[in-house]
C-alpha positions as CSV (number, residue, x, y, z in Angstrom):
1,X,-146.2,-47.1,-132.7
2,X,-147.5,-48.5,-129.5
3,X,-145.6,-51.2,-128.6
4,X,-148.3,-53.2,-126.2
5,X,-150.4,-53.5,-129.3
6,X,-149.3,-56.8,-131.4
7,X,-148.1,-56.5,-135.1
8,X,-150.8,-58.0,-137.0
9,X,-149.0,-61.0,-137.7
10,X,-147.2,-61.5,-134.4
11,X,-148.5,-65.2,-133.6
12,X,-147.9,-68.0,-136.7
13,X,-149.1,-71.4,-136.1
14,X,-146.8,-74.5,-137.5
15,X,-147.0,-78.0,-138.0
16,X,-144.2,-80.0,-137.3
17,X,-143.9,-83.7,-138.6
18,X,-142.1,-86.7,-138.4
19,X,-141.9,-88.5,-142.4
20,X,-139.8,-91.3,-143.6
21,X,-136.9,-90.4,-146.1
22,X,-136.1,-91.7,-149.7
23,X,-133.2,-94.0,-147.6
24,X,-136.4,-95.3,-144.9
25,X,-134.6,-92.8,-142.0
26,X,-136.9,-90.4,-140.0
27,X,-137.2,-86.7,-141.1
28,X,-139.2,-84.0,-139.8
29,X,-140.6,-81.7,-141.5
30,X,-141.9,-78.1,-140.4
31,X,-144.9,-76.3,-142.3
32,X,-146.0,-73.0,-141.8
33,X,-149.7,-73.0,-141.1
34,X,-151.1,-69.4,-141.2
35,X,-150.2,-66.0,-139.0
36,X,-152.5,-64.3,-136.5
37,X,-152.9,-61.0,-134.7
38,X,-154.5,-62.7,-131.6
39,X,-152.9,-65.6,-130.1
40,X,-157.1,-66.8,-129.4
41,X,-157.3,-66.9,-132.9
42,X,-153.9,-68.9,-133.5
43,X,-154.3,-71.4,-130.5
44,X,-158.2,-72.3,-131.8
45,X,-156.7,-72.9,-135.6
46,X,-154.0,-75.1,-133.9
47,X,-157.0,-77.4,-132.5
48,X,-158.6,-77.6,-135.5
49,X,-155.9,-78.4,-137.1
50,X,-155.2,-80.8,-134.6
51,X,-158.5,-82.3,-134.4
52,X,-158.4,-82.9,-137.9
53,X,-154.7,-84.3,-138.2
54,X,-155.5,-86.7,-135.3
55,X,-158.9,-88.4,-137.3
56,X,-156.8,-88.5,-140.3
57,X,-154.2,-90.5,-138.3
58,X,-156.5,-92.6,-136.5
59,X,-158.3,-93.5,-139.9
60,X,-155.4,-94.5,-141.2
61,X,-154.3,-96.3,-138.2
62,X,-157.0,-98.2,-138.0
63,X,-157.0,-99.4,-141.4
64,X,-153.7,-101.0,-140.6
65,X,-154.6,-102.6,-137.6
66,X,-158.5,-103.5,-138.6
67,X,-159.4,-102.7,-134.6
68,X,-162.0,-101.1,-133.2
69,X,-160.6,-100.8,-130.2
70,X,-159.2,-97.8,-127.9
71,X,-158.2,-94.5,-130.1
72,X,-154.5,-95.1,-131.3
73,X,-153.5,-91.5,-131.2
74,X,-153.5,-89.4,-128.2
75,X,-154.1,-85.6,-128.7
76,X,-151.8,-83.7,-125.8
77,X,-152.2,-80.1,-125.1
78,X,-149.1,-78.5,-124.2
79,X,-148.4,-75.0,-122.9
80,X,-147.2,-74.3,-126.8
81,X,-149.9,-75.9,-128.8
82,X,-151.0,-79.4,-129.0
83,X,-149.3,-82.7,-129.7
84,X,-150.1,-86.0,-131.4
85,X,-148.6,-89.5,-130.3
86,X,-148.7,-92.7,-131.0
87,X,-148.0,-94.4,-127.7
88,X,-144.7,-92.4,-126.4
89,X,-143.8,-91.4,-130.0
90,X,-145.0,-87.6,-130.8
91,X,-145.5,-87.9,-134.4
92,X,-147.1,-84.1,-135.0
93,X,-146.9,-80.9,-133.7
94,X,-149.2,-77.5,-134.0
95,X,-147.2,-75.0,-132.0
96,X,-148.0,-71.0,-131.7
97,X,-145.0,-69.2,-131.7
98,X,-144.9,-65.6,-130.6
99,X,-142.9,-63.8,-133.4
100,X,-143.0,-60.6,-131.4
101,X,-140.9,-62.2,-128.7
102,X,-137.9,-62.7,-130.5
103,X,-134.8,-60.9,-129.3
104,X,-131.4,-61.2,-131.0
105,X,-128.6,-62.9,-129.4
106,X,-125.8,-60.2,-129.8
107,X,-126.8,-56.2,-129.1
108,X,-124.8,-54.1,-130.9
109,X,-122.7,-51.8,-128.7
């Protein structure tokens, strides 16, 4: 097998999330969004995702507050996907992550 070509499921895209526990403390929660051959193709779903996760939030957001003023969330590209805050808190993450460059942390001798 070539090893410059990529597996065809070498790039995954996954959201990570900040939620509220049964006892009111923070959690975070990661979910796996799909798996890519290109990274192109994992980086654009990431946006979309994104983009979509951010109207939700600022729908909702807005509802609470009853403002039509500036956006409330802040959507933050980052050299591993894109971000979501509120303020200074990142509440949402869509991150690529390069299966293919995992390497174990012990080589057998």
């Amino acid at each position: 097998m070539n090893s410059d070509k990529p597996d065809p499921k070498d790039f995954s895209v996954i959201q990570f999330s900040l939620t509220v526990g049964s006892d009111g403390r923070p959690l975070q929660q990661a979910v796996p969004c799909g798996s890519f051959a290109l990274v192109g193709e994992a980086f654009e779903v990431a946006r979309k995702l994104a983009d979509e996760e951010a109207a939700r939030l600022e729908q909702l957001k807005s509802e609470d507050t009853e403002t039509g003023g500036p956006k409330l969330v802040q959507l933050v590209d980052t050299e591993w996907g894109y971000d979501l805050r509120f303020g200074w808190l990142i509440v949402t993450r869509f991150w690529v992550h390069d299966a293919s460059a995992f390497q174990p942390l012990l080589a057998e001798p």
